[in-house]
BALOBA-1460 file (C-alpha; in Angstrom, 3 decimals):
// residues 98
<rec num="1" residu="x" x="59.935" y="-146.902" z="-33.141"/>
<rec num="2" residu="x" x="56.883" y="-145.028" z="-34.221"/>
<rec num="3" residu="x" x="57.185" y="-142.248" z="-36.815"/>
<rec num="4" residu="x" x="56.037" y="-139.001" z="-35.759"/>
<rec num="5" residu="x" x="53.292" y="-139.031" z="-38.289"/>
<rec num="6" residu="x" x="51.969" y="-142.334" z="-36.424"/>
<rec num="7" residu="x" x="52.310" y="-140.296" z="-32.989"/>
<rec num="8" residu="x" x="50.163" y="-137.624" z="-34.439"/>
<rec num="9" residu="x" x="47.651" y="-139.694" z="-35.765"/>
<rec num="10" residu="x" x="47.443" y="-142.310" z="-32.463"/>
<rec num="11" residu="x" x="46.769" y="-138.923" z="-30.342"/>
<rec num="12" residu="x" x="44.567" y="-137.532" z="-32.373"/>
<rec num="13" residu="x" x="42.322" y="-140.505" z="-32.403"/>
<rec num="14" residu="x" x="42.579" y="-141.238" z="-28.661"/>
<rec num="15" residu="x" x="41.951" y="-137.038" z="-27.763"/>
<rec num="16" residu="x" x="38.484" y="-137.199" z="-30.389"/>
<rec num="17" residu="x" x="37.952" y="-140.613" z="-28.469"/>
<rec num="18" residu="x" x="37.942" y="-139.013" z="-25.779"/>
<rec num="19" residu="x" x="35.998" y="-135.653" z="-26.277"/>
<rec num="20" residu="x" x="33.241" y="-137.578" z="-28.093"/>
<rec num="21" residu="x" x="32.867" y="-139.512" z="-24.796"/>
<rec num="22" residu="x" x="32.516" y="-136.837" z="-22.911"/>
<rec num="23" residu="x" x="29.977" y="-135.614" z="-25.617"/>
<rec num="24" residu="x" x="27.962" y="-138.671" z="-25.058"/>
<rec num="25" residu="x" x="27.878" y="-138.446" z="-21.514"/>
<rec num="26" residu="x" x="27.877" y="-134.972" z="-20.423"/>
<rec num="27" residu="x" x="26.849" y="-132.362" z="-23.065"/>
<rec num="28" residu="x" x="28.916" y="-129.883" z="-25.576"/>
<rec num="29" residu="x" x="30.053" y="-127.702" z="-22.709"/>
<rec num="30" residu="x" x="32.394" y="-130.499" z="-20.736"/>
<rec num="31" residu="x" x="33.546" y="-131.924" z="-24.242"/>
<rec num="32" residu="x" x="34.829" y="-128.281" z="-25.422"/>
<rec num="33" residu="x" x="36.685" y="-128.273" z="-21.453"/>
<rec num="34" residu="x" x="37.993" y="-131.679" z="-21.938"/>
<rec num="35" residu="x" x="39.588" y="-130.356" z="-25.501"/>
<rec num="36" residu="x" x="40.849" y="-127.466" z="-23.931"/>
<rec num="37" residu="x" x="42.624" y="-129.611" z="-21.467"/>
<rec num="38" residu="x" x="44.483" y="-131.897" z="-24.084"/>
<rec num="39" residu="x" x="45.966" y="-129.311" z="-25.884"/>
<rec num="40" residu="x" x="48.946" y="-129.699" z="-23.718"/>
<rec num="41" residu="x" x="49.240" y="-132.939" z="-24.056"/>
<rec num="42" residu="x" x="48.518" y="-133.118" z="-27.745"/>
<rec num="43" residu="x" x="50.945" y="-130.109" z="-28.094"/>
<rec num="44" residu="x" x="54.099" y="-131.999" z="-26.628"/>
<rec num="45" residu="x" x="53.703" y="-135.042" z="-28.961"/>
<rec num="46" residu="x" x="53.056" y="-133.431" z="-32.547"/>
<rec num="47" residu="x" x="55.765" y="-130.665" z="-31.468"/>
<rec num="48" residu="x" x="58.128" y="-132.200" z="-29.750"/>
<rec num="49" residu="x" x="60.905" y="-131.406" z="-31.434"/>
<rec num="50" residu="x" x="61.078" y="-127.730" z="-31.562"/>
<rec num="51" residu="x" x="59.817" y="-127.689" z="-28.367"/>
<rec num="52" residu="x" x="62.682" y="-129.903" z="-26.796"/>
<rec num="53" residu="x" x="64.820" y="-127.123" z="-28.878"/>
<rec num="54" residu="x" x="63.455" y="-124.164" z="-26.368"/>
<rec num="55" residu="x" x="66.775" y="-122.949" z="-24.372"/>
<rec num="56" residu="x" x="66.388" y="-119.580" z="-22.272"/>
<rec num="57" residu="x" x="64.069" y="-118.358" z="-19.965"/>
<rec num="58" residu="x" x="60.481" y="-119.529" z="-18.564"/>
<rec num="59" residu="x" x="59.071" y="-117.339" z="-15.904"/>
<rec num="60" residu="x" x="62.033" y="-117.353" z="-13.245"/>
<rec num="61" residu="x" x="63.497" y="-120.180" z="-14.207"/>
<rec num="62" residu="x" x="65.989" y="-120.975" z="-17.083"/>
<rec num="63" residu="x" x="66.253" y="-124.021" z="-19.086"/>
<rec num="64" residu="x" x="70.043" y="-124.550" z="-20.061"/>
<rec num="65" residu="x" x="70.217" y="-127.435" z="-22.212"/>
<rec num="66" residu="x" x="67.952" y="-128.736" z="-24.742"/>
<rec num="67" residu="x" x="65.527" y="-131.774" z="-23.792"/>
<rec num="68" residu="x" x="65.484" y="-134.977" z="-25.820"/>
<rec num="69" residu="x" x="62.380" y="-134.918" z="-28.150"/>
<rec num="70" residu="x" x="61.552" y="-138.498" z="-26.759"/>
<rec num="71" residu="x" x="61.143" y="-137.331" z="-23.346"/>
<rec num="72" residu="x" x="58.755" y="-134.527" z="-24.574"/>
<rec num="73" residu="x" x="56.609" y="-136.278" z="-26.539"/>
<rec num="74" residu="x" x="56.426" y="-139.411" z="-23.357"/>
<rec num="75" residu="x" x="54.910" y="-136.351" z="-21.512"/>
<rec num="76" residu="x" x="52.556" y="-135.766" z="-23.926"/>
<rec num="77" residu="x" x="51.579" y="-139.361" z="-24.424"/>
<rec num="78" residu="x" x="51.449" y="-139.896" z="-19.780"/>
<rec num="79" residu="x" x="48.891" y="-136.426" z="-19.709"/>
<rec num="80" residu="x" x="46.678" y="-137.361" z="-22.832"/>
<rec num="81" residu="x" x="46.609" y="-141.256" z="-21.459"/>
<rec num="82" residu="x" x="45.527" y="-140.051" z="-17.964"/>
<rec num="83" residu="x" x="43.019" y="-138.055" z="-19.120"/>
<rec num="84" residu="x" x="41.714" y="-140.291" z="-21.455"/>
<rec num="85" residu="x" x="41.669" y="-143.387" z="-18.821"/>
<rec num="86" residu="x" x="39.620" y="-140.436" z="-16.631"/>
<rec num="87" residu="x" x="37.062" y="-140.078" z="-19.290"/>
<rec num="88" residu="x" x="36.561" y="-144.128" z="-19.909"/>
<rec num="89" residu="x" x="36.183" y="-144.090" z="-15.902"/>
<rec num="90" residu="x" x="33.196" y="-141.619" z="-16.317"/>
<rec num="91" residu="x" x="31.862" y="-143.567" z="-18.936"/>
<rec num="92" residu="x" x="32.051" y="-146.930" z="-17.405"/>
<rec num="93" residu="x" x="30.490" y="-145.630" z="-14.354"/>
<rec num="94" residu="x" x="27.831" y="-143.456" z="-16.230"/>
<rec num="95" residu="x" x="26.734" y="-146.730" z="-18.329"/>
<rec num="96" residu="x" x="26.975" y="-148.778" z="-15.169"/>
<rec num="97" residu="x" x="24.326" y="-146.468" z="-13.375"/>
<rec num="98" residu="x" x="21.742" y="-146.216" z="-16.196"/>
């Protein structure tokens, strides 16, 4: 099992994977929205253990038991893989194009 400094570090690389190749294909502007968008992502892995702590209320709903830190942080991982696999999409169809 990874250590959670190895999960931070992973993630980190693959998100400024990521935003630089959205840099490279379509400007500052979509790179800054692509960073916005794995802040989620990266915020469930590097913080997944106080964040699995959170009992009480969200919105309307209530969370009544504590969620395992390894579920939280496999969240994190599925978003920031999907977008990243989005972004090497782009890329492979941006460089097949030119």
């Amino acid at each position: 099992m990874a250590s959670i400094d190895q999960h931070r570090q992973w993630s980190g690389l693959t998100a400024a994977g990521a935003a630089l190749a959205m840099l490279f294909i379509d400007g500052v502007g979509s790179a800054v929205v692509l960073c916005c968008g794995l802040c989620l992502p990266l915020t469930l892995i590097w913080f997944a253990e106080p964040l699995g702590q959170f009992v009480g209320r969200v919105g309307y709903r209530h969370i009544n038991r504590e969620s395992p830190p390894e579920l939280v942080r496999a969240l994190g991982w599925l978003g920031l893989i999907v977008l990243s696999s989005a972004i090497l999409f782009a890329v492979a169809r941006t460089l097949r194009g030119a």
